[in-house]
Backbone as CSV, one residue per row, in Angstrom:
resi,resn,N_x,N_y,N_z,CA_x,CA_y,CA_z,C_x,C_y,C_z
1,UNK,134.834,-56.005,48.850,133.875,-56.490,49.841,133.562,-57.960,49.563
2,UNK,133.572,-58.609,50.337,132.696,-60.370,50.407,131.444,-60.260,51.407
3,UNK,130.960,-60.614,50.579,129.490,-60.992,51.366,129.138,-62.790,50.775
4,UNK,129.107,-63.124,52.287,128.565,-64.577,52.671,127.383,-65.285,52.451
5,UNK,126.913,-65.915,52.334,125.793,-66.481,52.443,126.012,-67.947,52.908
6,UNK,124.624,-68.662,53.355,124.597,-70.356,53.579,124.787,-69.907,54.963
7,UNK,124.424,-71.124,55.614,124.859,-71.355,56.993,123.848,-71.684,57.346
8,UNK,123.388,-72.151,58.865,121.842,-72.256,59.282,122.461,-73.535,60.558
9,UNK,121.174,-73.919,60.616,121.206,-75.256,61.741,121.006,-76.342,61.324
10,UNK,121.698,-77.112,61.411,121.624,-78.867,60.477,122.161,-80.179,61.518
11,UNK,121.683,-80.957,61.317,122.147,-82.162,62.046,123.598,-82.714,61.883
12,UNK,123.792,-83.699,63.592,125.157,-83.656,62.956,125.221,-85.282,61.631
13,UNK,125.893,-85.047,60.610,126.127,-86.179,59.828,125.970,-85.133,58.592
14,UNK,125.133,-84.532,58.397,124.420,-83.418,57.655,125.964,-82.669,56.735
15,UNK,125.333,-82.082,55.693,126.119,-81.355,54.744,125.512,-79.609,54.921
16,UNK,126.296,-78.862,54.618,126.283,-77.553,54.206,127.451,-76.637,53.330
17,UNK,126.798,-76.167,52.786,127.564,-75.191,51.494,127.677,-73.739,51.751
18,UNK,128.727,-73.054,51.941,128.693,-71.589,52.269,129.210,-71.039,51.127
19,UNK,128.902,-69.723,50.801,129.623,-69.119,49.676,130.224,-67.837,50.178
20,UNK,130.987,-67.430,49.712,131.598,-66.151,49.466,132.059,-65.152,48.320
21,UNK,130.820,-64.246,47.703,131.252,-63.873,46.537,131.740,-62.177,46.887
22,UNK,132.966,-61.838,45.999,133.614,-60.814,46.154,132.733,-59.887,45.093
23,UNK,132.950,-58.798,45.508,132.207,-57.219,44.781,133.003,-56.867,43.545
24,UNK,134.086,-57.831,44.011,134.372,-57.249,42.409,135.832,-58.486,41.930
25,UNK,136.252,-58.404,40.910,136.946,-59.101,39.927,138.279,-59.712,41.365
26,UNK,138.080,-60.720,41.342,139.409,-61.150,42.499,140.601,-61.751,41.520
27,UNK,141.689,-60.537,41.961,142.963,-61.273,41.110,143.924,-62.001,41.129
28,UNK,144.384,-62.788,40.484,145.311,-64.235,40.443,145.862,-63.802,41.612
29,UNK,146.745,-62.695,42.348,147.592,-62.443,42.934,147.058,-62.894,44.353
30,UNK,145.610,-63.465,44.349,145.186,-62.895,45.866,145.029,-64.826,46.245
31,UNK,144.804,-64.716,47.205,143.968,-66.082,48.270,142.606,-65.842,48.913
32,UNK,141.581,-66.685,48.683,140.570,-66.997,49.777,140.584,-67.898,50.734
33,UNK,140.085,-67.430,52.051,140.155,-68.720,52.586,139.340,-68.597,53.733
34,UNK,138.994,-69.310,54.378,137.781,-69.942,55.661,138.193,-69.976,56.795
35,UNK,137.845,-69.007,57.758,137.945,-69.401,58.919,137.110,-69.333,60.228
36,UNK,136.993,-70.169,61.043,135.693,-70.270,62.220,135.966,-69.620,63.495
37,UNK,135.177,-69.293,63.963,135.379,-68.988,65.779,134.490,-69.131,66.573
38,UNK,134.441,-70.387,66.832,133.765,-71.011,68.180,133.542,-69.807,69.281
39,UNK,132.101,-70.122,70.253,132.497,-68.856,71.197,133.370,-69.348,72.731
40,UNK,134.082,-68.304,72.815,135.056,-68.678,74.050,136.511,-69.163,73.131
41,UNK,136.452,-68.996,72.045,137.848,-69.966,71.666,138.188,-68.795,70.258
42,UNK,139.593,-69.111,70.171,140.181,-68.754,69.374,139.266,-68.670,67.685
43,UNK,140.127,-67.547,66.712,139.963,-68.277,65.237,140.497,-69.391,65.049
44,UNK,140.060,-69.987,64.110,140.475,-70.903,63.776,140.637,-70.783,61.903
45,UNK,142.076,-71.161,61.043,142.110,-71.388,59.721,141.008,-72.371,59.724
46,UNK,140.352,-72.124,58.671,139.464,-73.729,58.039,140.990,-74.122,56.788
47,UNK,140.492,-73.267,55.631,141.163,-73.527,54.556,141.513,-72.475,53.775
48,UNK,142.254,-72.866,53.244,142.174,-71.631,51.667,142.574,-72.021,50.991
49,UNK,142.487,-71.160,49.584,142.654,-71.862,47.682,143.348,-70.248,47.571
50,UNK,144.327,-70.773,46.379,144.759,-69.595,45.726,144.142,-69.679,44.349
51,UNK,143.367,-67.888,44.305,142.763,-67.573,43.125,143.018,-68.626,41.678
52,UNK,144.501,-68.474,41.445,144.875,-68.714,40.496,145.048,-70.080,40.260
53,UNK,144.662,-70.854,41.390,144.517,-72.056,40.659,145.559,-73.398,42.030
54,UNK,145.367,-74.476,41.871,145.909,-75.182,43.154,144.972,-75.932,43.800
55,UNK,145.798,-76.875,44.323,145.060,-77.778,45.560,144.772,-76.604,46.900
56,UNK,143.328,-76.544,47.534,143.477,-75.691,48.232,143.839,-76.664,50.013
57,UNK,144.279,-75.818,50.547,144.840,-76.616,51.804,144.066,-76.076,52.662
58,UNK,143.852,-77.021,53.929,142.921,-77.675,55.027,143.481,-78.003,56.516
59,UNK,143.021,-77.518,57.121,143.410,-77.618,58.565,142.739,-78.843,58.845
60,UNK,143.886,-79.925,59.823,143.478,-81.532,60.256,142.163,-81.612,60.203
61,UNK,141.765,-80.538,61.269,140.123,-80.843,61.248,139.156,-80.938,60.600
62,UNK,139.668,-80.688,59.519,138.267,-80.787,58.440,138.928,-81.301,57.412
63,UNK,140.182,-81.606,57.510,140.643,-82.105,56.312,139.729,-83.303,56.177
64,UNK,139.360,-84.323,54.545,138.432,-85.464,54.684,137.044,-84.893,54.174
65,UNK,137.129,-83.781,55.371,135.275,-83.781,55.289,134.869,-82.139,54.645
66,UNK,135.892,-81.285,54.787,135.316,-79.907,54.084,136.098,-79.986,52.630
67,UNK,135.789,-78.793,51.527,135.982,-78.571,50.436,135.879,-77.513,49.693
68,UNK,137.078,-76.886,49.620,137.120,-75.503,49.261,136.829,-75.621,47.383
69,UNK,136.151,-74.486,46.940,135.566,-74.555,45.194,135.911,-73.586,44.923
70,UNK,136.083,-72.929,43.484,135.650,-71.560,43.084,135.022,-71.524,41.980
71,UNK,134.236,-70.669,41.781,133.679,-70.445,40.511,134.111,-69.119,40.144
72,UNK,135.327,-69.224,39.325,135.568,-67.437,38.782,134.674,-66.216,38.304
73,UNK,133.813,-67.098,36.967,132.910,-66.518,36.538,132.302,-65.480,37.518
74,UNK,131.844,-66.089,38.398,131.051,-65.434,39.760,131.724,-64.917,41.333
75,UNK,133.231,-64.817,40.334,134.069,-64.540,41.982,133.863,-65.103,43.225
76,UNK,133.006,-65.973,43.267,133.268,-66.962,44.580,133.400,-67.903,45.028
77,UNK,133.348,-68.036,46.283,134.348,-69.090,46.736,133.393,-69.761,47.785
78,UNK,133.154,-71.650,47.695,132.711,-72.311,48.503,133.218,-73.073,49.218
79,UNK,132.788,-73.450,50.663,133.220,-74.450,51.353,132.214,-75.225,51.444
80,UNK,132.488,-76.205,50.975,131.825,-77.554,51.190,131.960,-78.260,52.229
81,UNK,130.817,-78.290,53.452,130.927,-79.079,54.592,130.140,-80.525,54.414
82,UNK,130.769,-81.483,55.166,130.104,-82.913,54.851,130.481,-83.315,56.290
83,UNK,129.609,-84.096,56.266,129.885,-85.355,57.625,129.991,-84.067,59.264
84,UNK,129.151,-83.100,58.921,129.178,-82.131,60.526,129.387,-83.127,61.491
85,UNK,130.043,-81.980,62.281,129.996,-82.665,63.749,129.207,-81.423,64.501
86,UNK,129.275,-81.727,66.229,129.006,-80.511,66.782,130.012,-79.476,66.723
87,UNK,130.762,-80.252,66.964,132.607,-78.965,67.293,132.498,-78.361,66.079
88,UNK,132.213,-78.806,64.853,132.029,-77.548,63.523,131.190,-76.370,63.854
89,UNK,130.338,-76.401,65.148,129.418,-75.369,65.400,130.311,-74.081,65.129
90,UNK,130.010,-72.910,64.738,130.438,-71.898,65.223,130.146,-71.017,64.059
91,UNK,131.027,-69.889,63.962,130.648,-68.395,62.999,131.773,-68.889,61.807
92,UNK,131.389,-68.559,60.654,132.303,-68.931,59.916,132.585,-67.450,59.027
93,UNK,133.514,-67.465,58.869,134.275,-66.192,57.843,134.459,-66.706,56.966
94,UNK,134.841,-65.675,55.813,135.455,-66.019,54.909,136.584,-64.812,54.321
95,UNK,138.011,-64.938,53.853,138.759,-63.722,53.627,139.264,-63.734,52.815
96,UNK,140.258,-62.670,52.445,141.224,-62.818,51.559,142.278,-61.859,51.597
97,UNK,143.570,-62.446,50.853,144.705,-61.939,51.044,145.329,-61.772,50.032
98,UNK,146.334,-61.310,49.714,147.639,-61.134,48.478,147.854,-62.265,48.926
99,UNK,148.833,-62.824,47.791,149.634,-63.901,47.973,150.731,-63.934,48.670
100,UNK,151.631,-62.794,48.330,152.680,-62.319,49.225,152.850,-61.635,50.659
101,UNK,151.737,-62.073,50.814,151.157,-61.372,52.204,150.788,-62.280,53.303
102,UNK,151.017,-61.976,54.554,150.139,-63.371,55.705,148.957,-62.597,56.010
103,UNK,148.871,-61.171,55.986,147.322,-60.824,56.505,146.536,-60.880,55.692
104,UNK,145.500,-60.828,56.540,143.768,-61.216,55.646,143.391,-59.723,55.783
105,UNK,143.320,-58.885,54.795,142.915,-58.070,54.652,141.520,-57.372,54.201
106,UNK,140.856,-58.799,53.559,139.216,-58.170,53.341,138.458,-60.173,54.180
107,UNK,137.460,-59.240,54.684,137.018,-60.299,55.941,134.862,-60.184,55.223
108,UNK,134.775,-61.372,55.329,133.124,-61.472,54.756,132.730,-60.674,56.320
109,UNK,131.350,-61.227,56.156,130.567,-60.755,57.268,130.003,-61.786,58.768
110,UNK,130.764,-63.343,57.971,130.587,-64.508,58.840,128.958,-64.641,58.497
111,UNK,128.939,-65.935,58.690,127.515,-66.891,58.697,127.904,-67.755,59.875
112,UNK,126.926,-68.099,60.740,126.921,-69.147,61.788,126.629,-70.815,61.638
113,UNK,126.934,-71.255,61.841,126.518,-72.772,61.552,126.305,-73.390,62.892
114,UNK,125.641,-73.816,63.070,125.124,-75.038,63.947,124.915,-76.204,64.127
115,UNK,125.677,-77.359,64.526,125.256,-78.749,64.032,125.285,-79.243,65.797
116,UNK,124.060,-79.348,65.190,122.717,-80.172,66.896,123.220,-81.851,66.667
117,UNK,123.787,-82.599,67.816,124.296,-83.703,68.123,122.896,-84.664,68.276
């Protein structure tokens, strides 16, 4: 299980920090990663990091301004938002996968974000 936290309503220029900590021990084998869904529009990838270690990779749009973390100790996983815009508005997830795998098989519960122009 992942359960989310962070999110809220912030200005745009504004920073926010979301977390995602897993229920239990996440192993080298797996990936976390971020993704949004605007309403009316598709998911969207944010990013993801592999457990075990790596540059984590970033979709154009946030490349610059978001920042994927982990803290093992505590099994989770942050995205670091900086420099909001409005278009960052939306629900944010967070998931994870095997490595050898393309599906996202365990999905947080989403947090919403809002950034007022």
């Amino acid at each position: 299980e992942l359960v989310q936290s962070g999110g809220g309503l912030v200005q745009a220029g504004d920073s926010l920090r979301l977390s995602c900590t897993a229920s239990r021990r996440i192993g080298s084998g797996y990936a976390v990663g971020w993704f949004r869904q605007a309403p009316g529009k598709e998911r969207e990838f944010v990013g993801e990091v592999f457990w075990s270690g790596g540059t984590p990779s970033y979709a154009d749009s946030v490349k610059e301004r978001f920042a994927i973390s982990t803290d093992n100790a505590k099994n989770t996983v942050y995205l670091q938002m900086n420099s909001l815009k409005s278009e960052d508005t939306a629900a944010y997830f967070c998931a994870a996968r095997a490595t050898w795998l393309r599906r996202w098989d365990y999905w947080g519960q989403g947090t919403q974000v809002t950034v007022s122009s």
